[in-house]
MMTF fields as JSON, N, C-alpha, C and O atoms, coordinates in Angstrom:
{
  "mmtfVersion": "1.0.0",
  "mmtfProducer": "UNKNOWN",
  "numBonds": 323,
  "numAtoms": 324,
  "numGroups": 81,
  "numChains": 1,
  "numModels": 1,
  "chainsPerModel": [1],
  "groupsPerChain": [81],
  "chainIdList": ["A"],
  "bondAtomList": [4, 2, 8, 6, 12, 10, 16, 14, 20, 18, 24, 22, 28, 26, 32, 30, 36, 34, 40, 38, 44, 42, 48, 46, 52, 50, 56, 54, 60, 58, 64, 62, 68, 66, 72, 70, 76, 74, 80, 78, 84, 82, 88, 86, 92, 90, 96, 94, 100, 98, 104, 102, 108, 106, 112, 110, 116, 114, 120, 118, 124, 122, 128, 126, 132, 130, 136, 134, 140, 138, 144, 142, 148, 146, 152, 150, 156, 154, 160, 158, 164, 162, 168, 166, 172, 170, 176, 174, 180, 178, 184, 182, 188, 186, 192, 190, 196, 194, 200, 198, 204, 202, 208, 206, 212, 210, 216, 214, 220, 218, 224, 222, 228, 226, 232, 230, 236, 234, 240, 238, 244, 242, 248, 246, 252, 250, 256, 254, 260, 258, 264, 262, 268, 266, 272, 270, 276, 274, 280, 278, 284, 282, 288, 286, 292, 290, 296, 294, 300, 298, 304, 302, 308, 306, 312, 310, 316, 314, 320, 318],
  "bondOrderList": [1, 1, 1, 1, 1, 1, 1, 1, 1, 1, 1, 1, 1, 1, 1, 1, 1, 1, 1, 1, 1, 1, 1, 1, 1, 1, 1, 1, 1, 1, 1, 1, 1, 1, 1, 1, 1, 1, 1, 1, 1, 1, 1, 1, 1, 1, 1, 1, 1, 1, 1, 1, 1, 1, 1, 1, 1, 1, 1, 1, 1, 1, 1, 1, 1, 1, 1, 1, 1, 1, 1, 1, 1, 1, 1, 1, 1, 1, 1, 1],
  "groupList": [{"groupName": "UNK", "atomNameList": ["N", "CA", "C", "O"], "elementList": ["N", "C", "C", "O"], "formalChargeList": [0, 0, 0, 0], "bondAtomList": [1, 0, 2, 1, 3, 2], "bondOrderList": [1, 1, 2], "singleLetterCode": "X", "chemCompType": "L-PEPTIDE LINKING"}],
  "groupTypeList": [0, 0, 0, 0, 0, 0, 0, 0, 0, 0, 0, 0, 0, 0, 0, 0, 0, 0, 0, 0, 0, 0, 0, 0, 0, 0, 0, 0, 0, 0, 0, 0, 0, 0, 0, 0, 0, 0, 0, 0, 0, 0, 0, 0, 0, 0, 0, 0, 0, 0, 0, 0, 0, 0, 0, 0, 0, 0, 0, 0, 0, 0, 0, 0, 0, 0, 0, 0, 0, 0, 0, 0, 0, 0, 0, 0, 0, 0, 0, 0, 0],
  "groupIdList": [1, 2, 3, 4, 5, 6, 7, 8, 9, 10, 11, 12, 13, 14, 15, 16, 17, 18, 19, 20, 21, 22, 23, 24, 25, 26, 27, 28, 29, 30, 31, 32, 33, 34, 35, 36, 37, 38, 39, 40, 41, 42, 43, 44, 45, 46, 47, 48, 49, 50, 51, 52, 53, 54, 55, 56, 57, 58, 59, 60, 61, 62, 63, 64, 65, 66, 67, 68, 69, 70, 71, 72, 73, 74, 75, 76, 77, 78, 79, 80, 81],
  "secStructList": [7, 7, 2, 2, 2, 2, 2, 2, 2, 2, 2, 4, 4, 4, 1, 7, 6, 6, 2, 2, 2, 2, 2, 2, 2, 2, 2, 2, 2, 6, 6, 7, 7, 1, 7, 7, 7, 7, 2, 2, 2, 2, 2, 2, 2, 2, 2, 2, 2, 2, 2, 2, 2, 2, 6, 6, 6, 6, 1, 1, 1, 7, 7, 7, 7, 7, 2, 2, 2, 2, 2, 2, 2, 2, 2, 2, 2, 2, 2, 7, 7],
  "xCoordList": [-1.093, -1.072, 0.379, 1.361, 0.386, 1.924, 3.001, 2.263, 3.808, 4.366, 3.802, 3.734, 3.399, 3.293, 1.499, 1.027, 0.729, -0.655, -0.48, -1.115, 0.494, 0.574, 0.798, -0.046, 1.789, 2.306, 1.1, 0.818, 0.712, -0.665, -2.05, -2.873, -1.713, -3.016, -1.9, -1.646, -1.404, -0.291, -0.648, -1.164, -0.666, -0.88, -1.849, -2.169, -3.031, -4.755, -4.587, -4.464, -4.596, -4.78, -4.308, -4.741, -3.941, -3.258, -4.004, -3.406, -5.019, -5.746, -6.999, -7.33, -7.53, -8.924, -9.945, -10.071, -10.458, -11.708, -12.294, -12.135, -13.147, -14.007, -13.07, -13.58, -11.923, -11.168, -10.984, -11.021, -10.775, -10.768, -11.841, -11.735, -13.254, -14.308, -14.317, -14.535, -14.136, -14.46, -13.161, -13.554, -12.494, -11.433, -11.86, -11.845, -12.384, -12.553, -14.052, -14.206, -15.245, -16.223, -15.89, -16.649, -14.709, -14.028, -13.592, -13.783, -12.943, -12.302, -13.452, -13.522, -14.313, -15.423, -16.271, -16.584, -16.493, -17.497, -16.351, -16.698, -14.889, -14.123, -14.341, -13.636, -14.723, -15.35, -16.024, -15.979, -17.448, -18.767, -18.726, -18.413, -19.069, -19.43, -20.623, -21.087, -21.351, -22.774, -23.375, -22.917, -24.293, -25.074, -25.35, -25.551, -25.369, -25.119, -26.858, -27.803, -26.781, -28.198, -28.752, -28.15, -30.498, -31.213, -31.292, -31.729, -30.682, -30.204, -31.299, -30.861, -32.829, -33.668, -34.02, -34.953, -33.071, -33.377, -31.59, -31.297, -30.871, -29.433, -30.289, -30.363, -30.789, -30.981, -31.844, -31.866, -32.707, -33.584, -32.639, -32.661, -31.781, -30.574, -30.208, -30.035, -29.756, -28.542, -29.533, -29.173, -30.838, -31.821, -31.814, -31.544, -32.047, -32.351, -31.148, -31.108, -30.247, -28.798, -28.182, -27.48, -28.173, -27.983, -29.308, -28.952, -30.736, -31.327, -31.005, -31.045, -30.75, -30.372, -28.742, -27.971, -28.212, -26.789, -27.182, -26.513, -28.538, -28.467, -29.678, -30.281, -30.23, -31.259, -30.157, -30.439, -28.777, -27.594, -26.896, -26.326, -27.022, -26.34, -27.162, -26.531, -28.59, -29.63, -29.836, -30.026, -29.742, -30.381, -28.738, -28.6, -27.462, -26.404, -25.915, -24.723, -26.411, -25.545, -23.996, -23.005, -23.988, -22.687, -22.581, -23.169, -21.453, -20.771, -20.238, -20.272, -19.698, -18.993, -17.397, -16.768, -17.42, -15.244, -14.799, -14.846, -14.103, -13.768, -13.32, -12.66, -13.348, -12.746, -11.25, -10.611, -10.811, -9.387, -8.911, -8.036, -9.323, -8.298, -8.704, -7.729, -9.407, -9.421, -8.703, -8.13, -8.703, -7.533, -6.171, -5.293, -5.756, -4.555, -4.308, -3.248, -4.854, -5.031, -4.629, -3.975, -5.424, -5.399, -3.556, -2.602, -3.47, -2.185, -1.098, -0.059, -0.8, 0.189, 0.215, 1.321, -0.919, -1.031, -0.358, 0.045, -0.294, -0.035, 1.707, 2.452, 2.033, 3.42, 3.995, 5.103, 3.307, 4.071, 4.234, 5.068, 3.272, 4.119, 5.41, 5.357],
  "yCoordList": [-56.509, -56.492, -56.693, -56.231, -57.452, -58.028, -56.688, -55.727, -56.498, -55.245, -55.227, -54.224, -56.732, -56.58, -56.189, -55.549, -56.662, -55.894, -54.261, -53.62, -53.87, -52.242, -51.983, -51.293, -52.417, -51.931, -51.901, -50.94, -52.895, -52.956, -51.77, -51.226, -51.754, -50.751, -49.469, -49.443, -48.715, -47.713, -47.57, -46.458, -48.158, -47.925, -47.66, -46.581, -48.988, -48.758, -46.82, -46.105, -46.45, -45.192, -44.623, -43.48, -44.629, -43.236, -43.718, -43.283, -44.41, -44.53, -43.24, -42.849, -42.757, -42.239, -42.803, -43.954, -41.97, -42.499, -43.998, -45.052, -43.601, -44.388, -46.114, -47.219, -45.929, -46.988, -47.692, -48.898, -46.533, -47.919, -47.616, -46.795, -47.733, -48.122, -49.167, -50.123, -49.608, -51.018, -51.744, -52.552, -51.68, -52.589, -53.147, -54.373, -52.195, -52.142, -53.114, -54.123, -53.052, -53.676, -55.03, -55.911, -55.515, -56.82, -57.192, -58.359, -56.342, -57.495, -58.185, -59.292, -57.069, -57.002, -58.507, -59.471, -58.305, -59.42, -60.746, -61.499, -60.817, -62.393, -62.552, -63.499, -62.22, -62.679, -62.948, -63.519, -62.782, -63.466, -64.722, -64.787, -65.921, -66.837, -66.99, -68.021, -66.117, -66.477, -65.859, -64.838, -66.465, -65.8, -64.336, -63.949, -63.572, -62.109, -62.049, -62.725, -60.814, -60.445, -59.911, -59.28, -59.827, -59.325, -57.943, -57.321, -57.141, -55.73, -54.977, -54.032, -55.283, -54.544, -54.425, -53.736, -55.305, -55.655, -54.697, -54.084, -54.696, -54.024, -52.735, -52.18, -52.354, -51.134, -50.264, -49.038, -51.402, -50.835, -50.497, -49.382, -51.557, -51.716, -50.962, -50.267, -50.257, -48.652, -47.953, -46.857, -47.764, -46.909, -46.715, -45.592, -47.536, -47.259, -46.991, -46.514, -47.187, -46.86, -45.611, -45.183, -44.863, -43.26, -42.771, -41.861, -43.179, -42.447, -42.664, -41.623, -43.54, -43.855, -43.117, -43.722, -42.378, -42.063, -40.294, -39.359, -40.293, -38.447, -38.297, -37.228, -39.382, -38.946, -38.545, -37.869, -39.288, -38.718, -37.385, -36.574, -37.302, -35.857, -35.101, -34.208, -34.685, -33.899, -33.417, -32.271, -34.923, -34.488, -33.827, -33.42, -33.881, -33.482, -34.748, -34.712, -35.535, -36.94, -37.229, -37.363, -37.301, -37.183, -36.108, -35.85, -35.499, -34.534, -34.452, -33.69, -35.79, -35.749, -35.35, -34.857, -36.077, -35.217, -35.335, -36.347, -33.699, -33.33, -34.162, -34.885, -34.543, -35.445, -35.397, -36.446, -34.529, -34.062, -34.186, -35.002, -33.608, -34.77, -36.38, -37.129, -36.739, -38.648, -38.595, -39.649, -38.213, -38.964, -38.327, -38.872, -37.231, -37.174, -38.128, -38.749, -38.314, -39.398, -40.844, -41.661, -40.856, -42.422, -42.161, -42.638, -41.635, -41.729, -41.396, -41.621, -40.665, -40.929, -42.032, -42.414, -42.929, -44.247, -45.426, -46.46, -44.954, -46.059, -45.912, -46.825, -44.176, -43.914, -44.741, -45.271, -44.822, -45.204, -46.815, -47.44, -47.219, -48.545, -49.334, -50.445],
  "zCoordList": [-23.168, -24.614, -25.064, -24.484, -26.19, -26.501, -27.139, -27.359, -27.334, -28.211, -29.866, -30.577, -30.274, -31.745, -31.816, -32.756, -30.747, -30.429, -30.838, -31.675, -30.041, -29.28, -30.684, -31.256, -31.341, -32.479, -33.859, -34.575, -33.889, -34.606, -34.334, -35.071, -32.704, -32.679, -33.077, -34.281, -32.488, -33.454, -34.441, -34.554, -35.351, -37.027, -37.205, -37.704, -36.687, -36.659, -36.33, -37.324, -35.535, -34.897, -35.877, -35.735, -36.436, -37.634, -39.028, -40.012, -39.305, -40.29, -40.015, -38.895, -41.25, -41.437, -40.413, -39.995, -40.201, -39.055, -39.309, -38.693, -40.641, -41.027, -41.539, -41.353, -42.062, -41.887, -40.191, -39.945, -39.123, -37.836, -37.66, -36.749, -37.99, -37.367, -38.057, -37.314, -39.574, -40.157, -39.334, -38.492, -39.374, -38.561, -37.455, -37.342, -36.297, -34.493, -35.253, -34.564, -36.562, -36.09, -36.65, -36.248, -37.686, -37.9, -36.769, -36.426, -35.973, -34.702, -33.776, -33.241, -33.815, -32.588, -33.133, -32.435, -34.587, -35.278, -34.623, -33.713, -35.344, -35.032, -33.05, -32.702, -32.399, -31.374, -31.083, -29.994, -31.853, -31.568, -32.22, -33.408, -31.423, -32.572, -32.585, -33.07, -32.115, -32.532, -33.835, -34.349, -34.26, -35.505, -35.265, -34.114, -36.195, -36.299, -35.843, -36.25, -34.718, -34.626, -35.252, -36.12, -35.185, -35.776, -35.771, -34.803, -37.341, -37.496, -36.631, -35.975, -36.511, -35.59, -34.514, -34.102, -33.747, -31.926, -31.925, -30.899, -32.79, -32.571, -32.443, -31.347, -33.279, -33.38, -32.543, -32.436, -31.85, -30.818, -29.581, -29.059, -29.128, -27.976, -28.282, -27.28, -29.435, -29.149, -29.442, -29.012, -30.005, -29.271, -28.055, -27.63, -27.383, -25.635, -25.097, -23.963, -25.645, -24.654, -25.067, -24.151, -26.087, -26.789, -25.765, -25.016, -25.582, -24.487, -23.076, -22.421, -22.531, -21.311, -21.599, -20.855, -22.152, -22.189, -22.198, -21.758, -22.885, -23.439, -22.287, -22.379, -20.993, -20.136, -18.695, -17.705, -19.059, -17.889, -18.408, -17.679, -19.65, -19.5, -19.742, -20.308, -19.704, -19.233, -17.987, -17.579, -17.209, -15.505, -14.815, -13.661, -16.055, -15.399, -14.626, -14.319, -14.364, -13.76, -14.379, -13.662, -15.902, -16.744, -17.785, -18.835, -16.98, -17.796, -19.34, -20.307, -18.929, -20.935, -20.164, -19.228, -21.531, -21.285, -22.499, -23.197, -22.926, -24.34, -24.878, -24.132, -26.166, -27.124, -27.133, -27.22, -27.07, -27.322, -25.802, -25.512, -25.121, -23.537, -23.862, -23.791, -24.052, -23.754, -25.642, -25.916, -26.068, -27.088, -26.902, -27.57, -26.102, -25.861, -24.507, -24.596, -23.601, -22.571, -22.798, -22.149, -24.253, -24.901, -25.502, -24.887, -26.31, -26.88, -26.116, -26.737, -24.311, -23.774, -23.293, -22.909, -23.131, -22.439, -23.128, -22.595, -24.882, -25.288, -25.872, -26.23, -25.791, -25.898, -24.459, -24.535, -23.311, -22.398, -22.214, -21.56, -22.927, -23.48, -23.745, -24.271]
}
């Protein structure tokens, strides 16, 4: 990632939540060039994958890991930039 990337995500990160989720789903959209899918086959796909995600941390297969280690994790990674 270039320094003016790093520096860009930096800032992103210190916005309101709900501000970098519209951002992260603008970048995510300028990579598809395909026609936007059908809002009800999206919605079935992260249906089945929130269950296939909450049927591993039932049987205990995945643990989870606190929010607050993987974003202090994330932000020494990107101080060490």
């Amino acid at each position: 990632m270039t320094s003016r990337a790093q520096a860009l995500l930096r800032e992103a990160l210190t916005l309101p939540a709900e501000e970098r989720a519209d951002v992260a789903a603008e970048l995510l959209a300028s990579l598809d060039d395909a026609p936007p899918d059908d809002p009800a086959e999206v919605e079935a796909a992260w249906a089945r994958e929130i269950e296939r995600r909450a049927r591993r941390v039932m049987s205990g297969e995945s643990t989870g890991e606190p929010w607050e280690d993987v974003r202090a994790r994330v932000r020494q990674r990107l101080t060490e930039r």
